[in-house]
TORBA-323266 format. One line per field, with one value per residue (C-alpha): residue number from 1; residue in three letters; chain; x, y negated, z. Coordinates in steps of 0.25 Angstrom, whole numbers, padded with zeros to 4 digits. Layout:
! residues N
koldo NUM,...
vexmar ALA,...
voro A,...
xx X,...
yy Y,...
zz Z,...
***
This chain:
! residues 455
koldo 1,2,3,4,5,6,7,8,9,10,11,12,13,14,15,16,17,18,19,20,21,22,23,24,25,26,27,28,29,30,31,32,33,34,35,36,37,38,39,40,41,42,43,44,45,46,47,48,49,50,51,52,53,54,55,56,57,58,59,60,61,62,63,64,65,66,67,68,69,70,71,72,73,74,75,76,77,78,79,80,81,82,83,84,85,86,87,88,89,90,91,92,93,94,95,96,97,98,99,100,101,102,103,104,105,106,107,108,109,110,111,112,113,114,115,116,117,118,119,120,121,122,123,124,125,126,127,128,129,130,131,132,133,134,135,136,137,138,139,140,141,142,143,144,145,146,147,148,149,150,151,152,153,154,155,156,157,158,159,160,161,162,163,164,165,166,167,168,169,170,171,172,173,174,175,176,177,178,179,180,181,182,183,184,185,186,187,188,189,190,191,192,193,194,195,196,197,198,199,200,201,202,203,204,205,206,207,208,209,210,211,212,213,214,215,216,217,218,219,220,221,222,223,224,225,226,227,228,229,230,231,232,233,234,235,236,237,238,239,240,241,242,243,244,245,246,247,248,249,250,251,252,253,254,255,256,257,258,259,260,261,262,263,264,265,266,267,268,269,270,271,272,273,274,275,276,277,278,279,280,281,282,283,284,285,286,287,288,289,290,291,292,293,294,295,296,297,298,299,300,301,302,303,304,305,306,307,308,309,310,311,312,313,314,315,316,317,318,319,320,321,322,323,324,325,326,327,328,329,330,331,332,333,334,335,336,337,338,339,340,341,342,343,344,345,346,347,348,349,350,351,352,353,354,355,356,357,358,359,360,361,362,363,364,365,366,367,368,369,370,371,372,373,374,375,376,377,378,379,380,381,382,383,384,385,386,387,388,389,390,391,392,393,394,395,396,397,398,399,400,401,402,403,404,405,406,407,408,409,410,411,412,413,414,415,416,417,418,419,420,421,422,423,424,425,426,427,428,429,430,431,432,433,434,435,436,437,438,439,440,441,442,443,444,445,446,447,448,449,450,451,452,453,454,455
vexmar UNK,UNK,UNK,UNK,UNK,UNK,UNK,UNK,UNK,UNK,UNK,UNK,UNK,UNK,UNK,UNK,UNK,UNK,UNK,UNK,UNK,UNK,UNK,UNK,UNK,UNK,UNK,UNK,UNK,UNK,UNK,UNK,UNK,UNK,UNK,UNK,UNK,UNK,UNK,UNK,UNK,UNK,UNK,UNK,UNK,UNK,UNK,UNK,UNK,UNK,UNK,UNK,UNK,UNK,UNK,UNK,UNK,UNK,UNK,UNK,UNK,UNK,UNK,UNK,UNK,UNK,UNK,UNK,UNK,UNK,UNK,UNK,UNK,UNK,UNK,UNK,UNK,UNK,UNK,UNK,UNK,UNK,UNK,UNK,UNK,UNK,UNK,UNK,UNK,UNK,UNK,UNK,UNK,UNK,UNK,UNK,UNK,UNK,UNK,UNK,UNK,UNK,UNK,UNK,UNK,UNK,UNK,UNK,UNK,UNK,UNK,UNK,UNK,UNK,UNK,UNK,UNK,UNK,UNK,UNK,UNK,UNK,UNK,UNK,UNK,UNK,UNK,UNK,UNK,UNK,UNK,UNK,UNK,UNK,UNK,UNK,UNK,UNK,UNK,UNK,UNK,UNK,UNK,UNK,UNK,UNK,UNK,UNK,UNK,UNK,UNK,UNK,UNK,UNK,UNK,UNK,UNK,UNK,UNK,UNK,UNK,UNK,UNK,UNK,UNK,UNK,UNK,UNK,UNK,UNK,UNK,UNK,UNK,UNK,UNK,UNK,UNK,UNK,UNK,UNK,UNK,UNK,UNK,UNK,UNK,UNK,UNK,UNK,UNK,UNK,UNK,UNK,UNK,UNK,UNK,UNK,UNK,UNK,UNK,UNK,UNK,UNK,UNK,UNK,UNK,UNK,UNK,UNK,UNK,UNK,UNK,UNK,UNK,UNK,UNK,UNK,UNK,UNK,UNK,UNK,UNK,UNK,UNK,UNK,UNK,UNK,UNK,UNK,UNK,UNK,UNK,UNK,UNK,UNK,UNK,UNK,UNK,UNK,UNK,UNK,UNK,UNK,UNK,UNK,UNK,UNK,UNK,UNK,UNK,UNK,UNK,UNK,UNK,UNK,UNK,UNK,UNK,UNK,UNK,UNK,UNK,UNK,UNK,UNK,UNK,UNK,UNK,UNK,UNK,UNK,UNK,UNK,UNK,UNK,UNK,UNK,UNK,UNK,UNK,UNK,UNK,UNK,UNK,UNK,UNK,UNK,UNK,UNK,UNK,UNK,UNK,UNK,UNK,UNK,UNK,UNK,UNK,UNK,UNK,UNK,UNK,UNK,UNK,UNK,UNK,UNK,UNK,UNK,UNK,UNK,UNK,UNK,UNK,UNK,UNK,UNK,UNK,UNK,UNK,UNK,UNK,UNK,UNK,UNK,UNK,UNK,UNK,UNK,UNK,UNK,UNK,UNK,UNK,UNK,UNK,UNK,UNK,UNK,UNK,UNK,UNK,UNK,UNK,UNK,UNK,UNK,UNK,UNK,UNK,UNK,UNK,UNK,UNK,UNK,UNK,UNK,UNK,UNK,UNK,UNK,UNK,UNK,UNK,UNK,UNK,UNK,UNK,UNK,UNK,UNK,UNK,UNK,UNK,UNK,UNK,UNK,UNK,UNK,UNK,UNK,UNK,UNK,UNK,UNK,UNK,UNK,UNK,UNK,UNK,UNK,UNK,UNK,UNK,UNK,UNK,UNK,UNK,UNK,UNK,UNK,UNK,UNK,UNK,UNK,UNK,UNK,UNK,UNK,UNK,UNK,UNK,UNK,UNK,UNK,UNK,UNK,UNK,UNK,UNK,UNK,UNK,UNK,UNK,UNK,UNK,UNK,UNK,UNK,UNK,UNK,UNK,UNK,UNK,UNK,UNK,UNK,UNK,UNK,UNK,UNK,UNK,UNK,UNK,UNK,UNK,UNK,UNK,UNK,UNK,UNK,UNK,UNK,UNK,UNK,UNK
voro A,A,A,A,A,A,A,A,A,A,A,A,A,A,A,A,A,A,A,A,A,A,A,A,A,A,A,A,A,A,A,A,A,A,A,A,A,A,A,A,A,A,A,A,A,A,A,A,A,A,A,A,A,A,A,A,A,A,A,A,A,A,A,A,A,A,A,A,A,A,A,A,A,A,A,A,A,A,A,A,A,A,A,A,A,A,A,A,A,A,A,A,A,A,A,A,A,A,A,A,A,A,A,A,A,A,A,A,A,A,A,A,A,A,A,A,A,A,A,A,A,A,A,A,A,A,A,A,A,A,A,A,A,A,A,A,A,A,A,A,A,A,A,A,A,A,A,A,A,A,A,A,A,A,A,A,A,A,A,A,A,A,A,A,A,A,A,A,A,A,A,A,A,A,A,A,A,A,A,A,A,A,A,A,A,A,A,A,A,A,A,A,A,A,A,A,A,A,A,A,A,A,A,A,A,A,A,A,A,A,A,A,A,A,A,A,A,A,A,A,A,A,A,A,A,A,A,A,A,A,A,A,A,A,A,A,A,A,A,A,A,A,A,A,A,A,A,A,A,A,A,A,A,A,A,A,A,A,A,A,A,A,A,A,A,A,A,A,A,A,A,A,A,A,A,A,A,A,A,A,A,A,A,A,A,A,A,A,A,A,A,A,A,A,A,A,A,A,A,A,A,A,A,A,A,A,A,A,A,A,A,A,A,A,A,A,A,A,A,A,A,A,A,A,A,A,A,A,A,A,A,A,A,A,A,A,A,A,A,A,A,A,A,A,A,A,A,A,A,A,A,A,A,A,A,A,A,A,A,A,A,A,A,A,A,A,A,A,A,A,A,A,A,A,A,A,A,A,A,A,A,A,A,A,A,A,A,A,A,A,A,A,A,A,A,A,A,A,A,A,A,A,A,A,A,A,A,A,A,A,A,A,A,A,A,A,A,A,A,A,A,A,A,A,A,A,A,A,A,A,A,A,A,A,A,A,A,A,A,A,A,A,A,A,A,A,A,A,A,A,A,A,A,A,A
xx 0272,0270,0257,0257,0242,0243,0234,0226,0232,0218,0217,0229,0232,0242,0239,0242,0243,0226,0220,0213,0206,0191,0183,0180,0174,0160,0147,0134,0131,0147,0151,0165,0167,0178,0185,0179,0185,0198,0198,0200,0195,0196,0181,0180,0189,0183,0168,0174,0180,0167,0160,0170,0165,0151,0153,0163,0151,0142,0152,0152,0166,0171,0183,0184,0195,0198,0210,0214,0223,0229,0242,0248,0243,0229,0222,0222,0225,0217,0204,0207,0209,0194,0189,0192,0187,0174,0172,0175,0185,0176,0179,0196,0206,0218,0228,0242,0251,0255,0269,0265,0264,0279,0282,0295,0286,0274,0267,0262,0248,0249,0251,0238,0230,0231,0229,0216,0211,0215,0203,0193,0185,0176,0165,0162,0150,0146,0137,0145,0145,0154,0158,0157,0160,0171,0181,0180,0190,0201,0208,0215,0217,0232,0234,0247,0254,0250,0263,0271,0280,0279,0269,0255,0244,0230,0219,0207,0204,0192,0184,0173,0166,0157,0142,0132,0122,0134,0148,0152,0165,0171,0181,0189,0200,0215,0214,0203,0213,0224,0212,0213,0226,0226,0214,0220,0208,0208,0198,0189,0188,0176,0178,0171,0174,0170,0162,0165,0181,0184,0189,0191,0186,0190,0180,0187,0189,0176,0171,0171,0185,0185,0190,0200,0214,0213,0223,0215,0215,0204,0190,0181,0168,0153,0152,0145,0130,0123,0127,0143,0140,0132,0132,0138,0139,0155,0159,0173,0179,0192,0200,0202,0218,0213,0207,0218,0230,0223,0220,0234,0240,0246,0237,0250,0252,0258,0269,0284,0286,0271,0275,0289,0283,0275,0285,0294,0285,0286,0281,0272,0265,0256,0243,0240,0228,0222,0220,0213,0204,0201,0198,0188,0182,0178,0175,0166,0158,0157,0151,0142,0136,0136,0146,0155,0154,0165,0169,0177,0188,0197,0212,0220,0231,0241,0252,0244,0255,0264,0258,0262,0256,0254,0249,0238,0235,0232,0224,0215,0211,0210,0202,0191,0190,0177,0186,0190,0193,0190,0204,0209,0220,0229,0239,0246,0252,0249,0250,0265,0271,0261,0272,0283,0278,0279,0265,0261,0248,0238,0242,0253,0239,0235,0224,0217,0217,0215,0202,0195,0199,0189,0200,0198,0207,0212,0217,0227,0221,0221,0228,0216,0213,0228,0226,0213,0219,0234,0223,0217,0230,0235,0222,0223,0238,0234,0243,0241,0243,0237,0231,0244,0251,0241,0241,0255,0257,0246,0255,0265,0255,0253,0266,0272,0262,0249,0258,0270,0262,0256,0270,0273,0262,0267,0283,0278,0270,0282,0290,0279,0281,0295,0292,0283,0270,0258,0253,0259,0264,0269,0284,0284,0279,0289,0299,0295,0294,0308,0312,0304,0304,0293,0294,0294,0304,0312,0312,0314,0328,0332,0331,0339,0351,0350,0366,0366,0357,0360,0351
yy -0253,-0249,-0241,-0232,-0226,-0210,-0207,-0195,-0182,-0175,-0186,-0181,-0168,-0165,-0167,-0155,-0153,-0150,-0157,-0166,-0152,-0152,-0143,-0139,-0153,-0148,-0154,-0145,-0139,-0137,-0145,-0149,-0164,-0171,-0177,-0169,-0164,-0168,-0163,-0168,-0160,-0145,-0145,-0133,-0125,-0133,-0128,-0112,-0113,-0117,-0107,-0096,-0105,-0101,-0087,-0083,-0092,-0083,-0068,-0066,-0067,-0055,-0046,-0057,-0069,-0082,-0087,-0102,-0104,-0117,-0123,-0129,-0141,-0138,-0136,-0121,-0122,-0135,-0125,-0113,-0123,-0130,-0116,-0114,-0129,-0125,-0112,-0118,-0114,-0102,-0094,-0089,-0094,-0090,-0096,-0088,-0088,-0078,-0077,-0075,-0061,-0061,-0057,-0047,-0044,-0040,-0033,-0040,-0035,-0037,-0051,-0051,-0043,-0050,-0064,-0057,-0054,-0069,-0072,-0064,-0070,-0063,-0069,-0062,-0067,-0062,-0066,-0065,-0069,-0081,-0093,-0104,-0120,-0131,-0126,-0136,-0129,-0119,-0115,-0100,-0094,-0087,-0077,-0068,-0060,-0046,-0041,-0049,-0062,-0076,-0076,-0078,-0074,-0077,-0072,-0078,-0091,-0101,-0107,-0118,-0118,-0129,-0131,-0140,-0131,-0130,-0125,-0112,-0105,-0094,-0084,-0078,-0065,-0070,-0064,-0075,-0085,-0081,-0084,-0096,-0100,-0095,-0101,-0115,-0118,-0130,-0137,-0145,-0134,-0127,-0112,-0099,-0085,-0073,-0064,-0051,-0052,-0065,-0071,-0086,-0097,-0111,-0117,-0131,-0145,-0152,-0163,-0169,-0170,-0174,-0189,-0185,-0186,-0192,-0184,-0169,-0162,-0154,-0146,-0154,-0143,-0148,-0142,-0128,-0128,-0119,-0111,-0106,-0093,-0087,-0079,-0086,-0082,-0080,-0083,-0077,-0082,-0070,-0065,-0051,-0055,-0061,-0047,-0039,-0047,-0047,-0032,-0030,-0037,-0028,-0031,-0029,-0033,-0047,-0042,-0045,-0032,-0035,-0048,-0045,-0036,-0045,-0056,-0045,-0039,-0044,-0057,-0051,-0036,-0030,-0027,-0012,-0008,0001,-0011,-0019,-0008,-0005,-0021,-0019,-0008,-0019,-0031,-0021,-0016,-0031,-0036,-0025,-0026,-0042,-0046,-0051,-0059,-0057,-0071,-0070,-0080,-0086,-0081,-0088,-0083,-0096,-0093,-0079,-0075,-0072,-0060,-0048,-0034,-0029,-0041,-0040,-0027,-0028,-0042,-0033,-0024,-0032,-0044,-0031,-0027,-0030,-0038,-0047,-0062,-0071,-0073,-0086,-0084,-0096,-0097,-0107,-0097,-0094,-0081,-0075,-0063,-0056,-0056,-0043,-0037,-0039,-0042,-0055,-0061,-0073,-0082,-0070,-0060,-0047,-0046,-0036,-0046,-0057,-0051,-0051,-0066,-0078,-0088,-0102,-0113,-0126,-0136,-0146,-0160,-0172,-0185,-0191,-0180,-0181,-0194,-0192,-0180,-0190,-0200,-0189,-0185,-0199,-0202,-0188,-0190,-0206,-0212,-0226,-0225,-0235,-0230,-0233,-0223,-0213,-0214,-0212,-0201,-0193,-0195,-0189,-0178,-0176,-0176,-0167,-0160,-0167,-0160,-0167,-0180,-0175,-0174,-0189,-0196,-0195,-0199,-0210,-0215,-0214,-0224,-0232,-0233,-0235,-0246,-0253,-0250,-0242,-0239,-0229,-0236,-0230,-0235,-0226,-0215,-0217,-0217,-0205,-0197,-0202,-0195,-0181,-0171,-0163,-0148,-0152,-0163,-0153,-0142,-0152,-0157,-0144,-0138,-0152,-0150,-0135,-0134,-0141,-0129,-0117,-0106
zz 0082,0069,0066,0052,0047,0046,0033,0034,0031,0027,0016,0008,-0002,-0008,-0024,-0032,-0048,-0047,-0035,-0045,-0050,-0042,-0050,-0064,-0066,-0072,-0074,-0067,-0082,-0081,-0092,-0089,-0086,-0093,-0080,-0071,-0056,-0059,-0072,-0086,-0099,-0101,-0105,-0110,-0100,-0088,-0092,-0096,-0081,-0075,-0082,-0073,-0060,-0064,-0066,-0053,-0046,-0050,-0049,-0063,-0064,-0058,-0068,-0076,-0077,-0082,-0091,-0093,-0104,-0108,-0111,-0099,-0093,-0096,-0084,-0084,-0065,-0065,-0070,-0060,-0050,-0055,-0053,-0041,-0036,-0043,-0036,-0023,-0011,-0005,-0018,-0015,-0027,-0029,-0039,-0043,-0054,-0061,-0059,-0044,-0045,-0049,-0034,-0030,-0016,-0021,-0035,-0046,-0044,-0030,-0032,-0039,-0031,-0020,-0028,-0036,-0018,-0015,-0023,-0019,-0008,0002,0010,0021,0029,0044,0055,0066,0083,0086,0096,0087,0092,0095,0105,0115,0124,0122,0134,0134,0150,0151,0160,0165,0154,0156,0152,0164,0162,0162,0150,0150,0141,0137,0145,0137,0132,0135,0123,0124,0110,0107,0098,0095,0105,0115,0122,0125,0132,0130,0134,0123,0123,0122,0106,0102,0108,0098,0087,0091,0091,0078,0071,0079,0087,0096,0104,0094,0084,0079,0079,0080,0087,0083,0093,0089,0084,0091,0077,0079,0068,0068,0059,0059,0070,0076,0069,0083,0081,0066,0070,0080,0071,0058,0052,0056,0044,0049,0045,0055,0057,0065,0079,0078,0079,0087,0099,0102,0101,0088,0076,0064,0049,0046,0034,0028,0016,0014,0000,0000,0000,0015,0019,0011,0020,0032,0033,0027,0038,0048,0063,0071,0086,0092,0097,0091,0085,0078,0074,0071,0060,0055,0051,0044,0035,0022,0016,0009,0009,-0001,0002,-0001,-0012,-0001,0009,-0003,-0004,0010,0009,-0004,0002,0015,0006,-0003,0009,0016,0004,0000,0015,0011,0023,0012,-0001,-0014,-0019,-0030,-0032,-0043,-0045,-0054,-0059,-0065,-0077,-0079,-0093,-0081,-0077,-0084,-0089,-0074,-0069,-0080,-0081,-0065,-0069,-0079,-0069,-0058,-0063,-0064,-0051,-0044,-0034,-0041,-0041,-0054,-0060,-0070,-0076,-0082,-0092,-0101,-0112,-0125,-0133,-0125,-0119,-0110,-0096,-0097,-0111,-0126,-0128,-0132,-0130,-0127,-0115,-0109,-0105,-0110,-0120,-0112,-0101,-0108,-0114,-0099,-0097,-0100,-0107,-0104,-0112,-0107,-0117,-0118,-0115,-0121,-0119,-0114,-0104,-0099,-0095,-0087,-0080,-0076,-0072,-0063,-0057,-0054,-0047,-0039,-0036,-0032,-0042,-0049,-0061,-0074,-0088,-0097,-0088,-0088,-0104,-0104,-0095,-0102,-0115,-0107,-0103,-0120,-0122,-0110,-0101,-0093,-0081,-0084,-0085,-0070,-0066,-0069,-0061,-0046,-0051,-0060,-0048,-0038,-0047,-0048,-0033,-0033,-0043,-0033,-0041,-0037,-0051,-0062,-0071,-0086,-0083,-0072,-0078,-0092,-0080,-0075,-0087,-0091,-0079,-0078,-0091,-0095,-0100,-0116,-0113,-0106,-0115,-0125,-0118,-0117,-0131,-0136,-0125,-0124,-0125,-0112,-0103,-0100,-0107
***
């Protein structure tokens, strides 16, 4: 009989370019640290973006925005990324490159609108009536179709919910059954029900139950305290781009005809100005009353030179509005074209725009500080790899790009494999480079057997 181990699937992730990024890597008097949260040098543009933290922290931020310039390779997506990490995942952020807005179904400024709402978060906080436990049965009750046939539909459906003070059933309307089907509740979960719409939560599994499969990759939540029913302080975490697409969204019926419609509507719609308005209108009143709080998050807008003069002009006025989201910009140009015009000018921006931004600079690193950051990498990625190799793949970082030299790890440790050792090796990665080009290589081929292409 032969027995194999399953591992875990909650255990592994999948390793992306900046997984190794966890914060800014600061100390409390926010002094950057020279290895620190996964990062490796950028002083000086490390303590500059923790600055921002400090200030979007305490709302100051509002109408103004951040530009990270650099050549590439410099960690200009690793700081935005640290930002975010730093400001912690109940303030929205919302990455996007520039050429996104490039789109043949939907406006330029549309694109960005609904990008700029994406990182506006609102909290809204209410006291409210619920049914709040572990489901500890769930049985609905069917009766004959009212419309004839063989069918049958649900009459009403029978819930135990369970607390620390005790059990209660109830008896809920068919509609709070389809709520439940669609939030995925089963017996074990913690949920709550609203008393007055009948909106259906499902806070997370039992911890009764958090040995039950090894392989559950599930939010495990305490059994509620206090009685079943009660009132509860609700708190929503919403964009305006959530409110905006939910009140856009046509409430049709469930019939075919309804549904029908539905799936030949367009992919994508617009979302008028009069709607966001209405919806300003709401969220301006709710946090006036103090129902709702505005937290304003981060958009970061990648490859900005790609934008062109409409897109900017939009930019200028909208990074003003009093609903507004902090916006970094990112760019690896130098003094070019600004997009569709004549004009030339710094890092592919208007000047006029450029004026409004706080510029932070990222500079090249070191030989030194390419070796800690492939060392990083290799440890992240779980690769072997000994200190000859290290030193010379960050002679191939100096010599192509720190990307390139990012690149290499994983293949140089698969013929490492092949090879039967565990252990980088330089011969694997001499190999390795032997077989794969890098961009100055490339171009370089290409201008000496330029007879040879097409052009």
């Amino acid at each position: 009989m032969r027995i194999e181990e399953v591992q875990s699937t909650t255990k592994k992730q999948r390793i992306a370019t900046h997984t190794h990024i966890k914060g800014l890597g600061l100390d409390g008097n926010g002094r950057a640290i020279p290895m620190g949260a996964g990062f490796v040098g950028q002083l000086g543009a490390r303590e500059a973006a923790g600055l921002v933290v400090d200030i979007i922290r305490q709302k100051k931020m509002a109408g103004r925005a951040v530009l990270l310039a650099g050549p590439p390779s410099t960690g200009k997506t690793a700081l935005a990324l640290g930002i975010s990490q730093e400001l912690g995942n109940k303030v929205p952020f919302c990455p996007m490159v520039g050429s996104e807005v490039y789109s043949s179904e939907v406006k330029k400024t549309e694109v960005l609108m609904e990008n700029f709402r994406r990182a506006i978060g609102l909290r809204i906080k209410e006291n409210k009536e619920v049914y709040e436990g572990e489901v500890i049965e769930l049985s609905p009750e069917e009766t004959e179709s009212i419309t004839g046939g063989y069918g049958k539909s649900i009459s009403h459906v029978i819930i135990g919910l369970k607390t620390v003070k005790g059990t209660k059933q109830l008896k809920l309307d068919p509609t709070i059954y389809d709520a439940l089907i669609k939030e995925k509740v089963t017996v074990g979960d913690v949920i709550y029900i609203e008393a007055n719409s009948g909106a259906v939560k499902r806070v997370g599994r039992s911890d009764a139950f958090a040995t039950e499969f090894d392989l559950e990759a599930e939010e495990y939540v305490p059994l509620p305290k206090g009685e079943v029913h009660k009132k509860k302080e609700i708190v929503q975490d919403v964009t305006l781009h959530d409110l905006d697409a939910a009140n856009a969204q046509p409430q049709g019926g469930q019939d075919i005809l309804s549904l029908m419609g539905q799936m030949m509507k367009p992919r994508k719609t617009e979302i008028t100005d009069k709607l966001r308005q209405e919806i300003n209108k709401v969220v301006n009143k709710y946090i006036d009353e103090g129902v709702a709080e505005l937290v304003p998050g981060v958009l970061f807008i990648d490859e900005v030179h790609m934008l062109d003069m409409e897109c900017f002009s939009y930019l200028n006025r909208a990074v003003e509005s009093s609903l507004s989201p902090i916006v970094i910009f990112a760019t690896n140009r130098g003094v070019c074209y600004v997009r569709g015009t004549d004009m030339i000018s710094p890092h592919g921006m208007p000047i006029d725009l450029l004026d409004r931004l706080m510029i932070i600079r990222t500079e090249t690193y070191g030989p030194t500080e390419m070796i800690q950051i492939l060392a990083i990498r290799a440890q992240v990625e779980e690769l072997a790899i000994d200190e000859e190799s290290l030193a010379y793949l960050g002679e191939i970082g100096q010599q192509a790009s720190l990307r390139h030299a990012v690149q290499l790890l994983s293949p140089a440790y698969i013929v490492a494999r092949t090879n039967g050792r565990d252990k980088i090796c330089k011969a694997d990665l001499e190999e390795v480079n032997s077989l794969y080009l890098d961009a100055k290589s490339s171009a370089r081929l290409l201008q000496e057997q330029e007879k040879g292409y097409i052009s």
